[in-house]
Z-matrix of the N, CA and C atoms (Angstrom, degrees):
N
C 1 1.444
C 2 1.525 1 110.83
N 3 1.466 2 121.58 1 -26.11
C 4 1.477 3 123.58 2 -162.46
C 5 1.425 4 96.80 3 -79.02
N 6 1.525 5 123.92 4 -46.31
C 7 1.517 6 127.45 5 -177.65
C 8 1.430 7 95.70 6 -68.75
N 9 1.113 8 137.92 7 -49.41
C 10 1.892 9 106.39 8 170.60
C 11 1.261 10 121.77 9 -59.83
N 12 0.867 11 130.80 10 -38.75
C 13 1.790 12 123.21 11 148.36
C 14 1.457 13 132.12 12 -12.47
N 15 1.708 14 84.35 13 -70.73
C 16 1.384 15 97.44 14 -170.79
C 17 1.568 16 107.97 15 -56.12
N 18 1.713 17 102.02 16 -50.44
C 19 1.975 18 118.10 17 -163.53
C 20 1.727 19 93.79 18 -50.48
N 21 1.588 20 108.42 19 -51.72
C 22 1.841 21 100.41 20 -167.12
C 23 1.666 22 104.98 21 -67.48
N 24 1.038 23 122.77 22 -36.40
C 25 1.307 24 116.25 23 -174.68
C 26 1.504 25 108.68 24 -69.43
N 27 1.439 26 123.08 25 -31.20
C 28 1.709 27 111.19 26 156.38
C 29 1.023 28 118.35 27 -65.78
N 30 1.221 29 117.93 28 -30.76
C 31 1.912 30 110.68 29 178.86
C 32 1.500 31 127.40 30 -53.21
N 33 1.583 32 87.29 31 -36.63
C 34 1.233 33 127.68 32 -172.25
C 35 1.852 34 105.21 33 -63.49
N 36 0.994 35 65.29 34 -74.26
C 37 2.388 36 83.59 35 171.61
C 38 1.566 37 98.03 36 -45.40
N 39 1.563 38 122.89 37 -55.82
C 40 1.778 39 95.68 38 -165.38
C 41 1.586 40 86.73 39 -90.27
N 42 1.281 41 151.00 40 -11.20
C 43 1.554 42 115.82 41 176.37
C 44 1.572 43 106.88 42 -63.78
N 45 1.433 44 113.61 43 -41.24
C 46 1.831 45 109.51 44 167.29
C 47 1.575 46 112.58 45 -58.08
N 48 0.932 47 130.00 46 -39.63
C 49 1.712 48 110.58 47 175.55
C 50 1.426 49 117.28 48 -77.49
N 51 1.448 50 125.98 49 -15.64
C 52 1.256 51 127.65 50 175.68
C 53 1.619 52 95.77 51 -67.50
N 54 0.984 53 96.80 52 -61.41
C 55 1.459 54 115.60 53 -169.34
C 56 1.784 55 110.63 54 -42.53
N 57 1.408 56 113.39 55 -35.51
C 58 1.403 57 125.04 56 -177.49
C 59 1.640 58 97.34 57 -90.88
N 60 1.300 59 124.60 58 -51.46
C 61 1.605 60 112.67 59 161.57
C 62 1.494 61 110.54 60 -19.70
N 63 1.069 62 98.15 61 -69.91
C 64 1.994 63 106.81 62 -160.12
C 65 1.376 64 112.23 63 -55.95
N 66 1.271 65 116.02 64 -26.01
C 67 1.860 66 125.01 65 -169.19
C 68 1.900 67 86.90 66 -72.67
N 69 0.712 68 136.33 67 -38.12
C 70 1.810 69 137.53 68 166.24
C 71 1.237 70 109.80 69 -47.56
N 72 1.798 71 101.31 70 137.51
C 73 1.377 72 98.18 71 161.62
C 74 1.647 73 121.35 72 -73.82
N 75 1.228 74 95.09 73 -145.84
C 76 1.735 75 98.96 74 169.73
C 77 1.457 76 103.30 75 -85.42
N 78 1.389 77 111.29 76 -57.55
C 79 1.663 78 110.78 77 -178.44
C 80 1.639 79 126.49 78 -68.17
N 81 1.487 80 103.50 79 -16.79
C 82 1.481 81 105.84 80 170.95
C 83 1.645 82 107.98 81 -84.39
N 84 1.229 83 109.83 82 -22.54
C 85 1.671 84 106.58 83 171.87
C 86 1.696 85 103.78 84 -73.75
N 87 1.018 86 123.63 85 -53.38
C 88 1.254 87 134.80 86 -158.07
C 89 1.504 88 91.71 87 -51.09
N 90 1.093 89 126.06 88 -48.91
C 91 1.783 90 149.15 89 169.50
C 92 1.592 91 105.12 90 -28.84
N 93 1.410 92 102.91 91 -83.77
C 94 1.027 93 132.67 92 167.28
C 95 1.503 94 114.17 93 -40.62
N 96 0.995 95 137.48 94 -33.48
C 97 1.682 96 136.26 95 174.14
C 98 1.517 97 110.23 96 -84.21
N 99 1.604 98 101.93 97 -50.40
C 100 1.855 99 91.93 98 169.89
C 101 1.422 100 121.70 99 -55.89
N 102 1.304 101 117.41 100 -27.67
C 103 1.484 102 116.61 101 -168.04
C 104 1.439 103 101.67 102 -86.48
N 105 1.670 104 122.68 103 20.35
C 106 1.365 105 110.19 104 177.76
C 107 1.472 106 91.82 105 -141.76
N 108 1.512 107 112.50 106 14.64
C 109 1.245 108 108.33 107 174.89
C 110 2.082 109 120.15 108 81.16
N 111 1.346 110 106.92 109 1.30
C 112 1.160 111 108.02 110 -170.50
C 113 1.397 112 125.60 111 -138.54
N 114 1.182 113 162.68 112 123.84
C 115 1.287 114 167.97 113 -101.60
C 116 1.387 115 98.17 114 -120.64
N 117 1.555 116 111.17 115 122.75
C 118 1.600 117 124.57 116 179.38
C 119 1.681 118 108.59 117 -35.53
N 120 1.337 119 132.16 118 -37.09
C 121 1.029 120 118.74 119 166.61
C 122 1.489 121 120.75 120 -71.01
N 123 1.446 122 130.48 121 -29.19
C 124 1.290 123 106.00 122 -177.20
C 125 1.507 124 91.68 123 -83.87
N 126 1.275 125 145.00 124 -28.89
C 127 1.263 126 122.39 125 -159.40
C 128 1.502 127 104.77 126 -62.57
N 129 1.547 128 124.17 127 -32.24
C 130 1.468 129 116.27 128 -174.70
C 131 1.407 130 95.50 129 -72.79
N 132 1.311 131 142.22 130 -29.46
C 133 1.613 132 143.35 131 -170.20
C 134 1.779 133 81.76 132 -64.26
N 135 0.746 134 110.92 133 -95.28
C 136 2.059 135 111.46 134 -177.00
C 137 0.955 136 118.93 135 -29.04
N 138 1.930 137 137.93 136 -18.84
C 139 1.047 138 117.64 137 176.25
C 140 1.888 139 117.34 138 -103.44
N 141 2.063 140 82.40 139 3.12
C 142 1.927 141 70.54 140 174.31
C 143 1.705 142 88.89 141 -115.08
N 144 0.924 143 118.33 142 36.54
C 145 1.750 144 122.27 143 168.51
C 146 1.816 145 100.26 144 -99.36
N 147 1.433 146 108.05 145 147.56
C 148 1.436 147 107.81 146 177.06
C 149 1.929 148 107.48 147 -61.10
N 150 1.295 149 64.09 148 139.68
C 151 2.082 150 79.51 149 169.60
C 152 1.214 151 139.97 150 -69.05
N 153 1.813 152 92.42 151 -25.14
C 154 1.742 153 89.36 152 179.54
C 155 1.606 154 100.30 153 -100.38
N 156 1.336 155 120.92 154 25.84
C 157 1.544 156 113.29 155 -177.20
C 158 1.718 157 103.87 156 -81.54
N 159 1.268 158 106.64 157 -16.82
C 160 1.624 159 107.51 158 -159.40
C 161 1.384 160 96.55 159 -79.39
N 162 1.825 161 114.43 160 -20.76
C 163 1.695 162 106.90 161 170.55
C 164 1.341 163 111.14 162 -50.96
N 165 1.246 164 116.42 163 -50.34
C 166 1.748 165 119.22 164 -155.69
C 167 1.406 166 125.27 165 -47.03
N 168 1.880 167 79.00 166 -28.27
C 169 1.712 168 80.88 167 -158.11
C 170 1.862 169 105.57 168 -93.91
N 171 1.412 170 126.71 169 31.64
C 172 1.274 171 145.95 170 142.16
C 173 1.548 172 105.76 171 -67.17
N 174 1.184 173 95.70 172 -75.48
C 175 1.754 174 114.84 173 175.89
C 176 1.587 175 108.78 174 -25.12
N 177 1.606 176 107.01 175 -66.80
C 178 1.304 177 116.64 176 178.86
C 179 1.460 178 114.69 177 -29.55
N 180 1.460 179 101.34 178 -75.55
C 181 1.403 180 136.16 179 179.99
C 182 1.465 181 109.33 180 -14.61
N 183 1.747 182 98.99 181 -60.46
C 184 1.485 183 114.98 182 -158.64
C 185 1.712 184 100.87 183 -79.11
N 186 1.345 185 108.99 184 -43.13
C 187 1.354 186 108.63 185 -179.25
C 188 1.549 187 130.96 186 -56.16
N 189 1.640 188 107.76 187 -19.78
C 190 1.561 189 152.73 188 168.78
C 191 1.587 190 101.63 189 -64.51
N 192 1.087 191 126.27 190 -55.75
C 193 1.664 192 144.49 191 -164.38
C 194 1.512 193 105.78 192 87.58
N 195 1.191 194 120.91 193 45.26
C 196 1.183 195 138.09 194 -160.25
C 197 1.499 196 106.81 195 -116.30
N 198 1.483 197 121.81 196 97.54
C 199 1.319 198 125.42 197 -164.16
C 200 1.506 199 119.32 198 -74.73
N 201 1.327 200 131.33 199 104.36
C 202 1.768 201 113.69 200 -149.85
C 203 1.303 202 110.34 201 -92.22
N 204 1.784 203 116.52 202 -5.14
C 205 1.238 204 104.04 203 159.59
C 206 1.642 205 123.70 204 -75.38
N 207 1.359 206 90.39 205 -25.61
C 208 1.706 207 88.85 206 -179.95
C 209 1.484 208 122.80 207 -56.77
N 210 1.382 209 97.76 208 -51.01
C 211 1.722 210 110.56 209 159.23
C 212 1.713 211 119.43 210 -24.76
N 213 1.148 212 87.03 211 -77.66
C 214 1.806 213 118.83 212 179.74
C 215 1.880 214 80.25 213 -29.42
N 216 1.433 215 111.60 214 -81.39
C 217 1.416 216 100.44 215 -152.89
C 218 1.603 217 118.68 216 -81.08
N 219 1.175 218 111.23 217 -1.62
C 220 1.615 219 120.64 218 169.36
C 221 0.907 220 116.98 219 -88.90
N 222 1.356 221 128.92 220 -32.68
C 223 1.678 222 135.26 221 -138.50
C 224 1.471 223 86.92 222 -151.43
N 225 1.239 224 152.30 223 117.52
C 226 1.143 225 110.85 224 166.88
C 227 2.088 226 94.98 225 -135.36
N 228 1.321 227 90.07 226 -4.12
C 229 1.661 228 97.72 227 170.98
C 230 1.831 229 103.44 228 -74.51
N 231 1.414 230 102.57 229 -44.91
C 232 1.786 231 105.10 230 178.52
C 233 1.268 232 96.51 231 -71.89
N 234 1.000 233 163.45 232 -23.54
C 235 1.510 234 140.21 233 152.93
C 236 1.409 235 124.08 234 -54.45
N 237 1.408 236 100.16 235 -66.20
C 238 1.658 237 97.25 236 171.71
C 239 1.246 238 125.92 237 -47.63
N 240 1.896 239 126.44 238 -13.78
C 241 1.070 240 145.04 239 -165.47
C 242 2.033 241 103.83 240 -89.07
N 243 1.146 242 91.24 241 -55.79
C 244 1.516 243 121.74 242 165.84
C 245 1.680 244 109.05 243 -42.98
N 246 1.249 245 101.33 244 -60.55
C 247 1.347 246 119.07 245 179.35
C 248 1.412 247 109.85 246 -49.55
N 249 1.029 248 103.13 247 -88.77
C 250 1.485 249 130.72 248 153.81
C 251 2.156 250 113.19 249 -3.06
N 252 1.103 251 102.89 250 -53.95
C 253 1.595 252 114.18 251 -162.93
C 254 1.704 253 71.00 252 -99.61
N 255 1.443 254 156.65 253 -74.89
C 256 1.640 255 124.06 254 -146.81
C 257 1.486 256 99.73 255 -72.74
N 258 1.583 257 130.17 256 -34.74
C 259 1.564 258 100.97 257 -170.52
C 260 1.647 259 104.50 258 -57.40
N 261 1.024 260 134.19 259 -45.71
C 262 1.774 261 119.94 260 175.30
C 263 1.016 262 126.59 261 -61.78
N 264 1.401 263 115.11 262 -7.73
C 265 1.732 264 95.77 263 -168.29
C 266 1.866 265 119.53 264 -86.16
N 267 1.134 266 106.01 265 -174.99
C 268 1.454 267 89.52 266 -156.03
C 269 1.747 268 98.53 267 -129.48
N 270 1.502 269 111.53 268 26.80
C 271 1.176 270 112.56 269 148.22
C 272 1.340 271 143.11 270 -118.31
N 273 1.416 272 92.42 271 50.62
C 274 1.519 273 110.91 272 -166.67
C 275 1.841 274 100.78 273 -59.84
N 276 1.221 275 115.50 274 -37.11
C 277 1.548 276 110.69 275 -173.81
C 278 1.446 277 117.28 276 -45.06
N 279 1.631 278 99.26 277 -46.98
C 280 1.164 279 130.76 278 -166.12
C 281 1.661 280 106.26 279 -58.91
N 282 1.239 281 97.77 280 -77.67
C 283 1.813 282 106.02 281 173.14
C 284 1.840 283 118.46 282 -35.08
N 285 0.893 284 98.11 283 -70.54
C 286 1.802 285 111.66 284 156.21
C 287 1.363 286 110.45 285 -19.07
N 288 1.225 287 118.98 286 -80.81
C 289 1.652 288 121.65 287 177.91
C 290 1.433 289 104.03 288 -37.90
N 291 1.545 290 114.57 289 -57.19
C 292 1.444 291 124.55 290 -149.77
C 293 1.401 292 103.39 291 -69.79
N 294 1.572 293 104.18 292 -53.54
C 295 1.562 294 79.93 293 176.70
C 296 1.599 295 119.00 294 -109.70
N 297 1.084 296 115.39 295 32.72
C 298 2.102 297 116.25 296 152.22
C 299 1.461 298 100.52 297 -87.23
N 300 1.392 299 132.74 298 5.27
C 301 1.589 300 133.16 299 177.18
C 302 1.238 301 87.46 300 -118.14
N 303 1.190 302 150.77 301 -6.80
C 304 1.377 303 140.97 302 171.93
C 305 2.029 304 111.22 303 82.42
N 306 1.100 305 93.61 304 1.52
C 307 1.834 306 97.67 305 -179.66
C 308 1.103 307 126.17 306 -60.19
N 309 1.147 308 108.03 307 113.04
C 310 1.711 309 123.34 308 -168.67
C 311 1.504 310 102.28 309 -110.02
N 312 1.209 311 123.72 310 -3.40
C 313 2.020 312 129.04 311 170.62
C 314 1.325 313 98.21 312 -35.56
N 315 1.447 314 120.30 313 166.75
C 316 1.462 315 132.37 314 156.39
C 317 1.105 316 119.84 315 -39.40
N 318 1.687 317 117.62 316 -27.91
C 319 1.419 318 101.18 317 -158.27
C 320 1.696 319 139.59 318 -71.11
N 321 1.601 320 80.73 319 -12.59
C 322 1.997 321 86.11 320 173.30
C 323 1.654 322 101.29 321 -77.26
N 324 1.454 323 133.18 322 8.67
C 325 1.432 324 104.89 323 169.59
C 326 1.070 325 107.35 324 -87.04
N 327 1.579 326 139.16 325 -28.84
C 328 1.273 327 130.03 326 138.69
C 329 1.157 328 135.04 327 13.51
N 330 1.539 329 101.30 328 -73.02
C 331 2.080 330 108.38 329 -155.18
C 332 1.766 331 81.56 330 -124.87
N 333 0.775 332 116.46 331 -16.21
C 334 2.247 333 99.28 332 -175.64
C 335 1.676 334 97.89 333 -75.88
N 336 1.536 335 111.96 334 112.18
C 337 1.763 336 109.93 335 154.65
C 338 1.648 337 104.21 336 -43.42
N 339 1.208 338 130.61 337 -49.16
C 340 1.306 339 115.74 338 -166.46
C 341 1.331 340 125.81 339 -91.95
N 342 1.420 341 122.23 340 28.10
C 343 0.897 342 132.32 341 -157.73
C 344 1.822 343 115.43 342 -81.13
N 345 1.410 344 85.65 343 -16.77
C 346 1.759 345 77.60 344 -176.92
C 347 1.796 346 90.57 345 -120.11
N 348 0.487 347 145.66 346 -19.56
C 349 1.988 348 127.01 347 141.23
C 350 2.073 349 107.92 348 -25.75
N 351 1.300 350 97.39 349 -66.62
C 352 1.917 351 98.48 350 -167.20
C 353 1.310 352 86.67 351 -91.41
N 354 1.437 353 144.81 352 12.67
C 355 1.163 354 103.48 353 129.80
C 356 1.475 355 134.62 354 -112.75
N 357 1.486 356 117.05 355 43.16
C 358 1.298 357 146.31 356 -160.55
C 359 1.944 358 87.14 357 -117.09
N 360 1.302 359 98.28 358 -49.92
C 361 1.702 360 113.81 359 -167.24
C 362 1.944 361 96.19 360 -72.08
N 363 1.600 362 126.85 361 -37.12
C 364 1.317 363 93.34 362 -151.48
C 365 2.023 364 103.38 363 -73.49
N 366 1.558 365 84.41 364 177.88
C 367 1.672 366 93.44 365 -178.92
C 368 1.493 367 91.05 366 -57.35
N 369 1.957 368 94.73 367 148.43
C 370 1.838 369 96.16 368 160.74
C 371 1.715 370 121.63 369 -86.02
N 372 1.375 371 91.67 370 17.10
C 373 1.635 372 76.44 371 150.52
C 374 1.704 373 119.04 372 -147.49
N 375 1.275 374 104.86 373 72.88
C 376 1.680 375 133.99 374 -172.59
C 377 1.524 376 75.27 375 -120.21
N 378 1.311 377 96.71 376 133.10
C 379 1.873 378 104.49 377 170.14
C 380 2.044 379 103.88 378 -110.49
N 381 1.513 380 98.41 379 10.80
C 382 1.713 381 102.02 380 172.54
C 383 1.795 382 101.21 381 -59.43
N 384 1.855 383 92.29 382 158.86
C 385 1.463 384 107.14 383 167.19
C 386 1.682 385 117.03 384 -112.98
């Protein structure tokens, strides 16, 4: 019962940000997307993508040996990019399992869109897949 909770109350959360998208014009969105680094279309792509996916991809990061502040201040378009591609994706179930079991196998290069970005990012001498 608690995971139907949780799922409607996200549904719930992006029908209100869609909903606050639209109260914008074109040029106040356009505003609004540069100041987050991202193009009025992906920002609506991120706001009907689940919300708590954008946690994971910290998680990812760290499990990678992949330092995300370093990113942030080196890279900080490939983060937001990063960012950007896990709040939509639609294997949030998947990731979740993988890493609350701690699984670092090949298999998230599989199903992660960003999978070959962080693994472009980890150190070259992390022997992870």
């Amino acid at each position: 019962m608690n995971r139907i909770v949780t799922q409607f109350r996200s549904w719930l959360s992006r029908l209100r940000q869609r909903a606050e998208l639209d109260r914008f014009s074109g040029a106040e969105l356009q505003i609004l997307a540069q100041d987050v680094g991202l193009t009025p279309s992906d920002l609506r792509q991120v706001t009907e993508g689940n919300p708590e996916a954008g946690e994971l991809l910290p998680r990812r990061m760290a499990a990678l040996g992949i330092d995300a502040r370093e990113v942030a201040r080196m890279l900080p378009e490939v983060l937001r990019d990063l960012q950007r591609v896990c709040a939509s994706c639609e294997k949030y179930g998947r990731c979740v399992r993988d890493l609350d079991r701690g699984t670092l196998g090949a298999g998230w290069l599989g199903y992660c869109p960003n999978a070959d970005t962080l693994r472009q990012l980890q150190p070259t001498n992390t022997t992870l897949h």
